[in-house]
KOLGU-516719 format. One record per residue (C-alpha): residue number from 1; residue in three letters; x, y, z. Coordinates in steps of 0.001 Angstrom, whole numbers. Layout:
BEGIN
<atom pos="NUM" code="ALA" x="X" y="Y" z="Z"/>
...
***
This chain:
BEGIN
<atom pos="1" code="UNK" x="-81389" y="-32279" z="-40988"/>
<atom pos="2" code="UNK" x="-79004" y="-34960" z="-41633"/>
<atom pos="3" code="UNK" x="-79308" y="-38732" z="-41106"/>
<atom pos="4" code="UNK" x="-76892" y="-41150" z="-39585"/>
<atom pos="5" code="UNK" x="-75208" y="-42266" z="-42778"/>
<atom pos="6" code="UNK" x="-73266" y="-39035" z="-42355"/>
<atom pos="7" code="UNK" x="-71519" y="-40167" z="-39302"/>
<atom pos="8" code="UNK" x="-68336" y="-41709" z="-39971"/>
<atom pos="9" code="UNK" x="-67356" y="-44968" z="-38592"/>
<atom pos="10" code="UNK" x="-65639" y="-45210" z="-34814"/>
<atom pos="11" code="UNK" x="-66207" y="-41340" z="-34461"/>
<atom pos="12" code="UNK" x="-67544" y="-39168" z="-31843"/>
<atom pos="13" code="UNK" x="-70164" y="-37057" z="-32325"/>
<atom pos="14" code="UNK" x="-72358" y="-34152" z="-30863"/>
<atom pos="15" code="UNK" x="-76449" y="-34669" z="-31682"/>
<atom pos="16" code="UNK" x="-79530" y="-33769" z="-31391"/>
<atom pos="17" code="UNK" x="-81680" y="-36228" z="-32492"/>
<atom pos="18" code="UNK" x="-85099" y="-34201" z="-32318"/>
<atom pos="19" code="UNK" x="-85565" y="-30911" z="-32227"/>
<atom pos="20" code="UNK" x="-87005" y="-31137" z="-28374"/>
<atom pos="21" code="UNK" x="-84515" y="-33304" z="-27211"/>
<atom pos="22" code="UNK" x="-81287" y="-33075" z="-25286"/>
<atom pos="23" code="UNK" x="-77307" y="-32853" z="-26878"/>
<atom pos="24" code="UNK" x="-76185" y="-35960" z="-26648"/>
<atom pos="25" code="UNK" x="-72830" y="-37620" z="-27373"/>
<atom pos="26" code="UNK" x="-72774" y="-40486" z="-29551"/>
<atom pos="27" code="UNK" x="-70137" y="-42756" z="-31336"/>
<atom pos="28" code="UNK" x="-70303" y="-44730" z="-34443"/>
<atom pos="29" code="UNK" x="-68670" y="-48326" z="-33437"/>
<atom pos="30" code="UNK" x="-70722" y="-50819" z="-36295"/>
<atom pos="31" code="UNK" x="-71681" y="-50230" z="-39318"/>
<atom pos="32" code="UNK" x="-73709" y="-52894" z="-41605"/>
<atom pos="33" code="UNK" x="-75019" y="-52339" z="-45004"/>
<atom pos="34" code="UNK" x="-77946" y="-50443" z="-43864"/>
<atom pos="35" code="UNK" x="-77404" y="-49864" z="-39773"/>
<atom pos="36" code="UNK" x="-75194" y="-48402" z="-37536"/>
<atom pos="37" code="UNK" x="-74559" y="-49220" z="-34181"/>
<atom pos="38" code="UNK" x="-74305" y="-46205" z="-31934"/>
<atom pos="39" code="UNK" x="-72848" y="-45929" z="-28231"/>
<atom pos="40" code="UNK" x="-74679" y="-43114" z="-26370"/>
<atom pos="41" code="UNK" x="-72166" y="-42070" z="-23533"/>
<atom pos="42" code="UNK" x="-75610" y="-41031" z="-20899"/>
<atom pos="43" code="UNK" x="-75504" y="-42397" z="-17764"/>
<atom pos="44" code="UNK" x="-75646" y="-46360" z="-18646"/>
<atom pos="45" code="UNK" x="-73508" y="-46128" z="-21595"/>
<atom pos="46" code="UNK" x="-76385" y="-47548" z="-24115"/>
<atom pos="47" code="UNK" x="-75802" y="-48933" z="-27537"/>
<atom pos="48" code="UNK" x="-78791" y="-48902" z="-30075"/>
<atom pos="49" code="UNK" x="-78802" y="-50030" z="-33849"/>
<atom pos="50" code="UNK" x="-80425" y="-47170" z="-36159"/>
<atom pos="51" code="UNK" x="-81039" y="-46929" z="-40133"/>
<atom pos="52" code="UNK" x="-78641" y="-45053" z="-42063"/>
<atom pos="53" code="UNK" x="-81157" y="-43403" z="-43797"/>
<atom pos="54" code="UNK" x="-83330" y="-42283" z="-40517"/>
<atom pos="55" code="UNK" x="-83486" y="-38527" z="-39795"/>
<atom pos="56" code="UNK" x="-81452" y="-36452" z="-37540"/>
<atom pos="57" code="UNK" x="-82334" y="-33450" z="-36633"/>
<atom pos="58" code="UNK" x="-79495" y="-31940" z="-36358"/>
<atom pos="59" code="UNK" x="-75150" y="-33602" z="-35954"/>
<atom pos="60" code="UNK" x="-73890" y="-30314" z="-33932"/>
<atom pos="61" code="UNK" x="-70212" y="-31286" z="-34747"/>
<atom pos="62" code="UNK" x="-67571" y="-34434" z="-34486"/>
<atom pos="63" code="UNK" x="-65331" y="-33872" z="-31738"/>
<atom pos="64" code="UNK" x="-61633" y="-34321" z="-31992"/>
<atom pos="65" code="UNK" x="-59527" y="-36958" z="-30358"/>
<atom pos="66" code="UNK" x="-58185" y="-34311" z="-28134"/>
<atom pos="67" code="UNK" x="-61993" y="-33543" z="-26820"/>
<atom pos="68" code="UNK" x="-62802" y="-37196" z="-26560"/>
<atom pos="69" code="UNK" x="-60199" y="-37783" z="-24202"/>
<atom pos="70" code="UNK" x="-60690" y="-34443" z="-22038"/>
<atom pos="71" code="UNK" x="-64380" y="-35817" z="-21783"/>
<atom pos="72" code="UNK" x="-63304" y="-39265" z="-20660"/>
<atom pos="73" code="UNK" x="-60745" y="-37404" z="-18286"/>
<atom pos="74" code="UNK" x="-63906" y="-34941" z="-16385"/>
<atom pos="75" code="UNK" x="-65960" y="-38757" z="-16212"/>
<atom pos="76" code="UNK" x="-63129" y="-39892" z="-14486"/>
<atom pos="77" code="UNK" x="-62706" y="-37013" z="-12277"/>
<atom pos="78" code="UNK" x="-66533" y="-37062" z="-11086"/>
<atom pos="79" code="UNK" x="-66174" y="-40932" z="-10516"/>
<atom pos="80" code="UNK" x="-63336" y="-39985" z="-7615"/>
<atom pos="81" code="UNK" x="-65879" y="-38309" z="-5460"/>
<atom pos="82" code="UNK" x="-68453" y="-41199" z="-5990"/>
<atom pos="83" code="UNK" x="-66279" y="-43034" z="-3775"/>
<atom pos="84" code="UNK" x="-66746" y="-40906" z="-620"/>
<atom pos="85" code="UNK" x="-67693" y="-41989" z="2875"/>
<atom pos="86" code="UNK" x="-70832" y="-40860" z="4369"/>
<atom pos="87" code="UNK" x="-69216" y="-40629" z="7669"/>
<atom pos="88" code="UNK" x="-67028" y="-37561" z="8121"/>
<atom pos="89" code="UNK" x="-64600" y="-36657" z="10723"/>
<atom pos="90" code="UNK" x="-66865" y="-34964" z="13536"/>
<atom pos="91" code="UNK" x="-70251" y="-36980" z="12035"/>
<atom pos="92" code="UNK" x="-72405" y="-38781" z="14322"/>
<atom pos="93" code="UNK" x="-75404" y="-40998" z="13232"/>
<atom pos="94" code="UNK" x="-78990" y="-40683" z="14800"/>
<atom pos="95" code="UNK" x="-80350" y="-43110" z="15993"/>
<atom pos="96" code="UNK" x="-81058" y="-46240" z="14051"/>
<atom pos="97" code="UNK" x="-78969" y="-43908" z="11096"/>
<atom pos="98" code="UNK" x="-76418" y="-46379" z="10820"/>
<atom pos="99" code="UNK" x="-78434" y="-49577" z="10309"/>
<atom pos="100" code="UNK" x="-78942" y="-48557" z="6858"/>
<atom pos="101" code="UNK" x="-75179" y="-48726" z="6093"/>
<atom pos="102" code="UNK" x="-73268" y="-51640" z="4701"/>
<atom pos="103" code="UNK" x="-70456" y="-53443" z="5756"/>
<atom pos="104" code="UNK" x="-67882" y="-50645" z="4582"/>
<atom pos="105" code="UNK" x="-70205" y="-47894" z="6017"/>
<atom pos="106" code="UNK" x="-71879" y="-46972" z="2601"/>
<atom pos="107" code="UNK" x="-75649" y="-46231" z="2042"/>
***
């Protein structure tokens, strides 16, 4: 167990912060006498202010600046395809398919 006075200012971080609970990747970006401010990169990029001294179950390891920017490289990879049309070469809508598109043809 550690507790998230052990995480170093503006650094990146694997956790988990209960035993039951996903690996998540977190970075210090605040720090106040008795909080931090952590970013959790999930899918809405969420900060949250914890106690120094509250529990965690368990800081996997700090990831290198290397890592941290391969990460931010595969996010920016899977954003390329987010961008895709619906409507293919050789695609053709059912009926009343296409009302539900926008303006640019996207759901």
């Amino acid at each position: 167990m550690g507790t998230y006075n052990q995480l170093a200012l503006l650094q990146h971080y694997l956790v988990k912060e209960k035993e039951d609970s996903e690996i998540t990747l977190v970075q210090t970006v605040m720090e106040t006498g008795k909080c931090v401010l952590l970013m959790y990169y999930d899918e809405f990029d969420t900060t949250i202010w914890k106690k120094k001294d509250e529990a965690i179950f368990e800081i996997i390891e700090e990831l290198t600046a290397d890592q941290v920017a391969e990460y931010g490289e595969l996010l920016n990879n899977e954003d390329d395809y987010s961008d895709w049309e619906l409507e293919e070469p050789g695609y053709s809508f059912e009926e009343g398919e296409d009302e539900l598109l926008d303006e640019e043809g996207k759901l």
